[in-house]
C-alpha positions as MATLAB code, in Angstrom:
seq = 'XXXXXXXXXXXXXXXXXXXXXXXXXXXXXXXXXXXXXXXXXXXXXXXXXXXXXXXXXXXXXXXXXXXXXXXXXXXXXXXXXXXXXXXXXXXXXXXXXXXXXXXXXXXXXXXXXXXXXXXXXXXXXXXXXXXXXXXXXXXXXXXXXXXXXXXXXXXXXXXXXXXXXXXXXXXXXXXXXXXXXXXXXXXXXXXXXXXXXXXXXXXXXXXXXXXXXXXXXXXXXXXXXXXXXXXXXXXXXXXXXXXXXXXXXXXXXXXXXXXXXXXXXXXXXXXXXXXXXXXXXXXXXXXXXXXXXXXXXXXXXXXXXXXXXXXXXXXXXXXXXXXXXXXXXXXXXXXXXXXXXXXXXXXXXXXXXXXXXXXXXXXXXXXXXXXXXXXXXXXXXXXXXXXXXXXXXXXXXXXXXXXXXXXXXXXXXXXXXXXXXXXXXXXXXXXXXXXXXXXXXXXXXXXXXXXXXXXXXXXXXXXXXXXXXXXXXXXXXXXXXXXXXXX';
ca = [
      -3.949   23.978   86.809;
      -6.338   25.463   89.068;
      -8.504   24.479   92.379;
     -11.117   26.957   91.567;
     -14.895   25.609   90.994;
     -16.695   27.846   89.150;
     -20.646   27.885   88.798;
     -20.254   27.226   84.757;
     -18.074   26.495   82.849;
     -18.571   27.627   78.508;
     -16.778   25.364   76.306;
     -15.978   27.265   72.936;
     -14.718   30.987   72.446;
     -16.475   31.782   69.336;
     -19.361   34.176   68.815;
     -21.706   31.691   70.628;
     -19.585   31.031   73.640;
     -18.450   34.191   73.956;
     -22.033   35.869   73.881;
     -23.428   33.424   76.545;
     -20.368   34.565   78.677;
     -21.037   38.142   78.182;
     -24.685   38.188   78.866;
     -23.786   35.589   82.031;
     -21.037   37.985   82.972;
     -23.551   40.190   84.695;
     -24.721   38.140   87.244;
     -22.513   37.162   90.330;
     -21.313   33.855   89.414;
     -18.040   32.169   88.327;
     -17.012   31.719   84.769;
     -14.882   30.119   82.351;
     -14.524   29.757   79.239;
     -12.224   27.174   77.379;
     -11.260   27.604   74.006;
      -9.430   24.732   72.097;
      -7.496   27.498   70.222;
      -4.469   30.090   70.828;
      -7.361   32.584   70.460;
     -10.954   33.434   70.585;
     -13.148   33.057   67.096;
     -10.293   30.842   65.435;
     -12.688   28.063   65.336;
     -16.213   28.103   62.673;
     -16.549   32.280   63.888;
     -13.136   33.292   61.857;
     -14.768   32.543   58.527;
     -17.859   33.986   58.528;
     -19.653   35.631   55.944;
     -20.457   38.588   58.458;
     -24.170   39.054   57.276;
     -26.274   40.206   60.007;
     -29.550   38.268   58.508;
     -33.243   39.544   58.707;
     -35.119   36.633   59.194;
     -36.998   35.674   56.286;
     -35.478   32.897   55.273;
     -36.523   30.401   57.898;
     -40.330   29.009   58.998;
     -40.972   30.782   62.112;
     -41.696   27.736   63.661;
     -37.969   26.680   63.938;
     -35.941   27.755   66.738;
     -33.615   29.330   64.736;
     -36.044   31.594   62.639;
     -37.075   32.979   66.495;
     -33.788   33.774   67.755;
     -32.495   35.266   64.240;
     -34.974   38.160   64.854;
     -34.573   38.320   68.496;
     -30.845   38.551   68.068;
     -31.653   41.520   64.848;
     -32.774   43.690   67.022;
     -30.374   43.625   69.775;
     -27.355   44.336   67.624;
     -27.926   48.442   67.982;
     -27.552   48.340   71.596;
     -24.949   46.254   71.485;
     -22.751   48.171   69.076;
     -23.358   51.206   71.861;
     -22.068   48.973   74.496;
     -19.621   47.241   72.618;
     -17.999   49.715   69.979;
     -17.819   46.857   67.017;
     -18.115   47.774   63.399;
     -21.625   47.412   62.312;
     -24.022   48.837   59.408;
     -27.565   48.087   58.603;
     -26.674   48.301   54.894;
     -30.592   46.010   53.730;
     -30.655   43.058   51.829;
     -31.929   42.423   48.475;
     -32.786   39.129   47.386;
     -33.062   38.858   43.014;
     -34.655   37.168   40.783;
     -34.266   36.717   36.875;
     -37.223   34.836   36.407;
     -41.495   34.734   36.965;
     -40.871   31.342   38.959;
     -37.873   33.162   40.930;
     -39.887   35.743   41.946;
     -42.963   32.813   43.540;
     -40.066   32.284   45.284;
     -39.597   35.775   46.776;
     -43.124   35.304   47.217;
     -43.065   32.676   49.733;
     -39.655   34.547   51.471;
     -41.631   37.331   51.927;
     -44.706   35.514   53.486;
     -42.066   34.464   55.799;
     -40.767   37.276   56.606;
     -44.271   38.601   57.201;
     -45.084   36.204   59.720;
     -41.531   35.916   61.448;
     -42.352   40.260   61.560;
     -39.321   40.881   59.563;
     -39.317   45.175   59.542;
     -39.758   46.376   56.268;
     -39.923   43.810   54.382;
     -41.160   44.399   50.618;
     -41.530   42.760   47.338;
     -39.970   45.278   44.852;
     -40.575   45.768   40.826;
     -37.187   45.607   38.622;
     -37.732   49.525   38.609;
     -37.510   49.669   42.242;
     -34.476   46.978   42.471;
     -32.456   49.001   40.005;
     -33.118   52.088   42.040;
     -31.572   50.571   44.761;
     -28.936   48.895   43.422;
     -28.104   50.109   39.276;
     -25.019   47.646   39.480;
     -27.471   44.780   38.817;
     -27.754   42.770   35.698;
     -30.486   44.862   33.693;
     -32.092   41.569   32.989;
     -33.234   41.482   36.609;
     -37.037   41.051   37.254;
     -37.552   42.318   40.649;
     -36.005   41.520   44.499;
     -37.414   41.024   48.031;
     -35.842   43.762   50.214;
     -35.461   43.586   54.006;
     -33.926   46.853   55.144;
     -32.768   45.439   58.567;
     -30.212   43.071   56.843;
     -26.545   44.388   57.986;
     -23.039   43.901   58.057;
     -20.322   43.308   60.795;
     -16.833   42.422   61.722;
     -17.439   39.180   63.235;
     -13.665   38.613   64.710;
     -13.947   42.298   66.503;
     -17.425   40.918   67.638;
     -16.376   37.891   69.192;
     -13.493   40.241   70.184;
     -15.877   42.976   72.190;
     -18.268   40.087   73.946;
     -14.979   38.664   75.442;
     -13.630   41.991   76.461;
     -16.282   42.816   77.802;
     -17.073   39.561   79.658;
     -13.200   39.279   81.291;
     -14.084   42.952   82.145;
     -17.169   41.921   84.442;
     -14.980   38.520   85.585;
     -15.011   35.780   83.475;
     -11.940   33.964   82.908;
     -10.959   33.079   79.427;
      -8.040   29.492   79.243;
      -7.030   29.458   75.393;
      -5.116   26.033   74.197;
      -7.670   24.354   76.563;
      -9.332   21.391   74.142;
     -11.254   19.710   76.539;
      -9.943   15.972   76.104;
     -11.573   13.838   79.425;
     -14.489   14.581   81.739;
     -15.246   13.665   85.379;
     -17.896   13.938   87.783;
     -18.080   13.470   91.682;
     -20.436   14.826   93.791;
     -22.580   16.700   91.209;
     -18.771   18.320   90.070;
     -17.741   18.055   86.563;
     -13.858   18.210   86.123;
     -12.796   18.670   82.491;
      -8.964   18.095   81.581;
      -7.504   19.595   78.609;
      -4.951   17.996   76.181;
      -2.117   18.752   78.607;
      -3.785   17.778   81.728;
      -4.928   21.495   83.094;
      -8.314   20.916   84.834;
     -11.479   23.517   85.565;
     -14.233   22.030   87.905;
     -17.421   23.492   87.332;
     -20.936   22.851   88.533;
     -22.883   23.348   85.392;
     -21.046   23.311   82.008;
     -22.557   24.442   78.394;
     -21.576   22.751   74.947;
     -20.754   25.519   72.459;
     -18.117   23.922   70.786;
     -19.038   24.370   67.362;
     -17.458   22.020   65.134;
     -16.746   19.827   68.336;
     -19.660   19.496   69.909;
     -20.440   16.476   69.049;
     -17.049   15.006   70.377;
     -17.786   17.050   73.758;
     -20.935   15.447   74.423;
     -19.565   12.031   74.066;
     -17.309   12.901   76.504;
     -20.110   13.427   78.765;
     -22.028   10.161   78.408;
     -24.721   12.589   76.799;
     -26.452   13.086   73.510;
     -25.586   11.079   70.588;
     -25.643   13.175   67.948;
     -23.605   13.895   64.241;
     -21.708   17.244   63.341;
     -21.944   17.476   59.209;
     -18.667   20.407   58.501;
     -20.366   22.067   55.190;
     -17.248   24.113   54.000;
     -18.179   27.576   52.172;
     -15.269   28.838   50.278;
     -15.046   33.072   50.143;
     -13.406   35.553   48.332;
     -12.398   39.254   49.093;
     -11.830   41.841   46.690;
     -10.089   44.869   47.058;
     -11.370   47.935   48.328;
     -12.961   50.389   45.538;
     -13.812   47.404   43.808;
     -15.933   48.085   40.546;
     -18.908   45.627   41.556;
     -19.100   46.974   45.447;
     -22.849   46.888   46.009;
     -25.437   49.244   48.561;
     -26.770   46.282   49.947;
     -25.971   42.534   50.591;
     -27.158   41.174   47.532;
     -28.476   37.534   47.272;
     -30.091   35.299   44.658;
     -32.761   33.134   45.230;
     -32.079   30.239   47.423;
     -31.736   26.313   47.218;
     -32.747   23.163   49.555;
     -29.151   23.507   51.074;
     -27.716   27.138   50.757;
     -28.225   30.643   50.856;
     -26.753   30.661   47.664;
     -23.300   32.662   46.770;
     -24.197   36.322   47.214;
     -22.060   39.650   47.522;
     -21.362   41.639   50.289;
     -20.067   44.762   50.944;
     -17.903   44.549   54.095;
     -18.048   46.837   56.764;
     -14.685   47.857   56.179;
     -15.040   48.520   52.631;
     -13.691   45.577   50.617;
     -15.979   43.161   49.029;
     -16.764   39.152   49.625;
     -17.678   36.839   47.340;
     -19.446   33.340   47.973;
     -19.733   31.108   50.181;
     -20.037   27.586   48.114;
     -21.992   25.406   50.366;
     -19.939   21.511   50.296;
     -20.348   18.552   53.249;
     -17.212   17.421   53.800;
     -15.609   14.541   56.327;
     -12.925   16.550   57.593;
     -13.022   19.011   60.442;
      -9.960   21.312   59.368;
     -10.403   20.789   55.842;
     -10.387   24.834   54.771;
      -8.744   24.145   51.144;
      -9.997   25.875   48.300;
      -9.989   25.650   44.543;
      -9.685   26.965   40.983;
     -13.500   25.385   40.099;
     -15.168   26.576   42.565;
     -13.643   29.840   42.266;
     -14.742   29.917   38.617;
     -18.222   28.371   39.514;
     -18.091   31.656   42.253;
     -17.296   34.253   40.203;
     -19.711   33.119   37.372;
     -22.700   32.974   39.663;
     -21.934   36.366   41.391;
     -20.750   38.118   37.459;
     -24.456   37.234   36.684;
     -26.297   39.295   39.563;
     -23.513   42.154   39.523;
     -21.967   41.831   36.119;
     -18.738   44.598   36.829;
     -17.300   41.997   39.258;
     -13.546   40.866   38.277;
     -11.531   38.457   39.401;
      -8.785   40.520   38.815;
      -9.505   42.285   42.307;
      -9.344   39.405   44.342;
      -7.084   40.040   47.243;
      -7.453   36.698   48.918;
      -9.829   33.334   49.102;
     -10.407   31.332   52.405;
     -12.569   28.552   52.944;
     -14.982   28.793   56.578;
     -16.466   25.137   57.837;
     -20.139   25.282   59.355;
     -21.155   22.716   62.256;
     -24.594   21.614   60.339;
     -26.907   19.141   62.009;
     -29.677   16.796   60.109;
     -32.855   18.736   60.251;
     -31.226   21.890   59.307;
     -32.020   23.350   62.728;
     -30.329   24.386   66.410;
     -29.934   22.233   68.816;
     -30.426   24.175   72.470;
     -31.666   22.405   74.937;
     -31.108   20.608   78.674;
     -29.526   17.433   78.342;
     -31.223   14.520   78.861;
     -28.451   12.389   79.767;
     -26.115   14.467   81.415;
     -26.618   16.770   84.420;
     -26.269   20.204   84.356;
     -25.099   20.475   80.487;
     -26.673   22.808   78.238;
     -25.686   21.601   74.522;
     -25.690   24.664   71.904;
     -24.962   22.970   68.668;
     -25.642   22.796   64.800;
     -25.385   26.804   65.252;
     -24.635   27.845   61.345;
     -26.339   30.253   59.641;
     -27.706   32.357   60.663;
     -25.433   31.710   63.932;
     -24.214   35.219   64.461;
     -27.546   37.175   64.230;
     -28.854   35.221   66.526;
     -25.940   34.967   68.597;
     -26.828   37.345   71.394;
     -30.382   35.883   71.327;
     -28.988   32.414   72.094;
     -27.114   33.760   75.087;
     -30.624   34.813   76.505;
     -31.935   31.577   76.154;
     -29.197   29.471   77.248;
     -29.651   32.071   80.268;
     -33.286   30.920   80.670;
     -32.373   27.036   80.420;
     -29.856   27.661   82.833;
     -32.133   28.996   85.472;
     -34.700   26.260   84.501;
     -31.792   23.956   85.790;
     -31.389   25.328   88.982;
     -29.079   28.075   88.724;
     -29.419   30.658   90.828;
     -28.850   34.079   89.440;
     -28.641   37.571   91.151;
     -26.688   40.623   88.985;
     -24.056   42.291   90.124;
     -24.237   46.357   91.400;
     -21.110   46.480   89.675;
     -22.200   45.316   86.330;
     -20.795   47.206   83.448;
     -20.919   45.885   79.847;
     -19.144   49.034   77.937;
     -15.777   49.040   76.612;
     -14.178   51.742   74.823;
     -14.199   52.786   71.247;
     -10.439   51.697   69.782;
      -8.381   54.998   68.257;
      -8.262   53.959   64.405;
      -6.158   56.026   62.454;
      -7.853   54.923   59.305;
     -11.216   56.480   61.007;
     -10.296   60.005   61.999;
      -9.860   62.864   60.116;
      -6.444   64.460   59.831;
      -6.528   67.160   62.401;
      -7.575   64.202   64.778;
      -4.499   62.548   63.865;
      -2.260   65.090   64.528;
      -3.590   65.564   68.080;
      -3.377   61.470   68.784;
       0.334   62.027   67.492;
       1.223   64.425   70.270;
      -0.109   62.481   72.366;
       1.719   59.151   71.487;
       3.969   59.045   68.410;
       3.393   55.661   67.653;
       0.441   56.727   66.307;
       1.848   58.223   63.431;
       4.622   54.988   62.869;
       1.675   53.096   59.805;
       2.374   49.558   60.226;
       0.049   48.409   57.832;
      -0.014   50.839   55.241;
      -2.905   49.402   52.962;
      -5.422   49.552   55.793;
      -3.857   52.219   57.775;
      -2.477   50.432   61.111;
      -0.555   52.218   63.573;
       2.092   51.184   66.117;
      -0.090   51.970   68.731;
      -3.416   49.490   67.341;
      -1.074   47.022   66.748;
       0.228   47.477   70.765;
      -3.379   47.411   71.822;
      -3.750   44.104   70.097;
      -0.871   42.518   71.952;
      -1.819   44.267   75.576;
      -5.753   42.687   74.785;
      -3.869   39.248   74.503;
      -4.092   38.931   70.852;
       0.131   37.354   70.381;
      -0.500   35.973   66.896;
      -0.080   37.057   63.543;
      -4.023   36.205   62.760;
      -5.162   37.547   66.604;
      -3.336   41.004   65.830;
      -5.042   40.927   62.312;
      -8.411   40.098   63.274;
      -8.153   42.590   65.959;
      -6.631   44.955   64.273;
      -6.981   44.408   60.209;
      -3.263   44.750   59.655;
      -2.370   42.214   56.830;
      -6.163   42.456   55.484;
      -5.345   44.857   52.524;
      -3.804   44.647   48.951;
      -0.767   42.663   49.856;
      -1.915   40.767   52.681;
       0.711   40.979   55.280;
       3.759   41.628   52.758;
       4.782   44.469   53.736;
       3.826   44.750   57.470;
       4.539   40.852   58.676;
       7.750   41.927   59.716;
       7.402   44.543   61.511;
       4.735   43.397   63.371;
       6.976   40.173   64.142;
       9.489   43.016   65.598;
       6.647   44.536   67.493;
       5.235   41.088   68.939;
       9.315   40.644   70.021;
       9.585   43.647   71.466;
       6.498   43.521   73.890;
       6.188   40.165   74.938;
       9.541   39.133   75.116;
       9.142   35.995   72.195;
      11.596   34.850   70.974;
      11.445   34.851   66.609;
      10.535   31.043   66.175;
       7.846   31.306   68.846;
       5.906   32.895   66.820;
       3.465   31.743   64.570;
       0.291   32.460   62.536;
      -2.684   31.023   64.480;
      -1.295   29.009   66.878;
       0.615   25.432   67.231;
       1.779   24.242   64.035;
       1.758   27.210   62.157;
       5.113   28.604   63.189;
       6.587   31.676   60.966;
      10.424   30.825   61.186;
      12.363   27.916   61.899;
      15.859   27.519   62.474;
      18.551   29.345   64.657;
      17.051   32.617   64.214;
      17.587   35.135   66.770;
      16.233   38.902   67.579;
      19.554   40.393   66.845;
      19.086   38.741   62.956;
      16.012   40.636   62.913;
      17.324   44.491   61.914;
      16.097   47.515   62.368;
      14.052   49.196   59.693;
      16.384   51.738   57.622;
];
């Protein structure tokens, strides 16, 4: 519960909430942000694909196309300020086929006029060159060198950081359940009656934003889920590619493509399915198949027998295919973000700038503060320094040298950082950290973070839990003196 009014209020932690609050963070106003979740990006930003896109597969003319390469080209700076794992690895596009490649044709018209740097149509000579895992059968590829890769959880991660750092308050398990207004006030109540009062508020709900701008007698509009099912394969995976590869693209989809992470395993997919259900992230054996057969035909050393783990992402489409930014009409002082899918996080910082401008337009009044900083530091990764590094960092702190998570190399001491940045679930500390993203996926080192998570915060063992309520680890009587120590 709090008394506090602050100037705006951000509904939605993901990569679009938390971008607006970052670029907002620099000015001197008031900020919160309320995220239905027990942590930031759990929402549509946990599954994504993690594509940086280059902006040829849009008309320029929608408002996406323009803020996917405005929101390109900020990403360098950002990874300077920010310290976020990020690669401009290209993209190729392939086809198999003379009418495939009129299809590159009109991508790369596209691209020409949306100013995509780079661009080119290249001959199956040239694709080869650049990536000899293709299928030999390949006829030639559009290739847009500014395409890269990212971590989006330690994105949405580094915008927040760096956001609280300049002021702006973050309320997790806040789902905004009733709104009120007096005297040009909006009070929004969460599920268990905390309130924030705020003067202007902005809709960047994701998945939810249609429900949130019911709640303010505003836009009537329809949130279509379209679930994309994914697949990781180990790291030194046989089919790992130079560059995000895609195929040629449908009416409704991107198509399933392969990526090399920027951590060095390998995604497969997404499927592109409209569903009903909000939370429905199942997966299954056909599409799996249907997966694997599509990508085996662009990179034909692909195996299923390196998959490490499948999970299944939900995007918040809207008819017309485009984003929805814009004043409301109905409501006051609401700025609804919606329908922002793909490509969502390239264009994420871009949106923040606009949202800024609308904001303005609105009546805000916005002076930056002399105290405005937006870097954070870089994290000490064991996996990312060389050995006499290591040995210096051990000195220094021995839980350094205690590997948590031996298949991506997590110390002690990232795992401690993840609690100390707020991060007190089994999924936060992962996506912060990548502990429980190799090989066995949390087999080994579950436990001992559990221990760790015990020992720091004071939980007790049942309190803890995955991602949040209803996802509790252990049930029952246990206690933290059942819980022994490693031998």
């Amino acid at each position: 519960m709090t008394d506090s009014v602050y100037h705006v209020a951000i509904i939605g932690a993901g990569v679009t909430g938390a971008a607006i609050a970052q670029r907002l963070s620099r000015y001197n106003i008031a900020i919160a942000v309320l995220e239905r979740y027990t942590d930031i990006s759990f929402g549509v930003s946990k599954a994504n694909s993690g594509i940086i896109h280059a902006g040829f597969h849009h008309k320029p003319e929608l408002l996406k196309s323009q803020l996917e390469i405005k929101g390109n080209g900020m990403f360098d700076t950002l990874k300077e300020q920010l310290n976020f794992p990020f690669k401009r690895v290209g993209i190729l596009v392939i086809a198999f086929s003379y009418d495939e490649m009129k299809v590159l044709n009109t991508l790369y018209n596209q691209g020409i006029e949306n100013n995509v740097p780079g661009i080119e149509l290249c001959s199956r000579e040239k694709t080869l060159n650049l990536e000899p895992k293709l299928n030999k059968d390949v006829a030639g590829s559009l290739y847009a060198p500014s395409g890269g890769i990212i971590e989006p959880y330690r994105f949405v991660f580094a915008l927040m950081e760096s956001a609280r750092k300049n002021g702006v308050r973050l309320y997790t398990n806040f789902c905004v359940e009733r709104v009120e207004k007096h005297n040009e006030i909006y009070t929004l109540y969460s599920t268990y009656n905390q309130k924030i009062q705020a003067h202007y508020v902005i809709n960047a709900a994701g998945l939810y934003a249609d429900d949130i701008s019911k709640l303010f007698d505003a836009e009537i509009f329809t949130i279509l889920p379209r679930k994309g099912e994914e697949y990781i394969l180990e790291k030194n995976a046989a089919g790992f590619p130079n560059h995000v590869i895609f195929p040629v693209p449908t009416k409704n989809s991107k198509g399933t493509l392969v990526i090399p992470t920027v951590e060095g395993t390998m995604m497969i997919g997404p499927t592109a399915q409209d569903v009903e259900d909000k939370e429905d992230v199942s997966t299954s054996q056909e599409n799996l198949d249907n997966v694997f057969s599509l990508a085996m035909h662009m990179v034909p050393s692909i195996s299923k027998k390196e998959i490490i783990t499948s999970f299944a992402g939900l995007r918040p489409a809207l008819k017309g295919n485009d984003f929805y930014i814009d004043i409301s009409k109905k409501a006051s002082h609401l700025i609804q973000v919606a329908g922002i899918q793909s490509p969502g996080l390239t264009a994420s910082p871009a949106i923040a700038l606009y949202v800024e401008d609308l904001l303005v337009k609105d009546g805000l009044k916005l002076s930056e503060k002399s105290s405005y900083d937006p870097y954070i530091p870089k994290s000490q990764r064991v996996r990312e320094c060389s050995l006499p590094k290591i040995k210096k960092l051990i000195e220094k702190d021995k839980s350094m040298g205690n590997i948590v998570c031996r298949c991506e190399l997590v110390s002690e001491a990232e795992i401690m950082e993840a609690i100390k940045s707020g991060h007190t679930t089994i999924d936060g500390i992962k996506f912060y950290t990548r502990a429980g993203m190799g090989r066995c996926q949390g087999g080994f080192c579950t436990y001992k973070i559990m221990k760790i998570l015990i020992r720091e915060t004071g939980m007790c063992p049942r309190e803890i839990t995955k991602r949040g309520a209803g996802s509790f680890l252990i049930h029952g009587t246990l206690s933290p003196d059942n819980i022994k120590e490693d031998t």
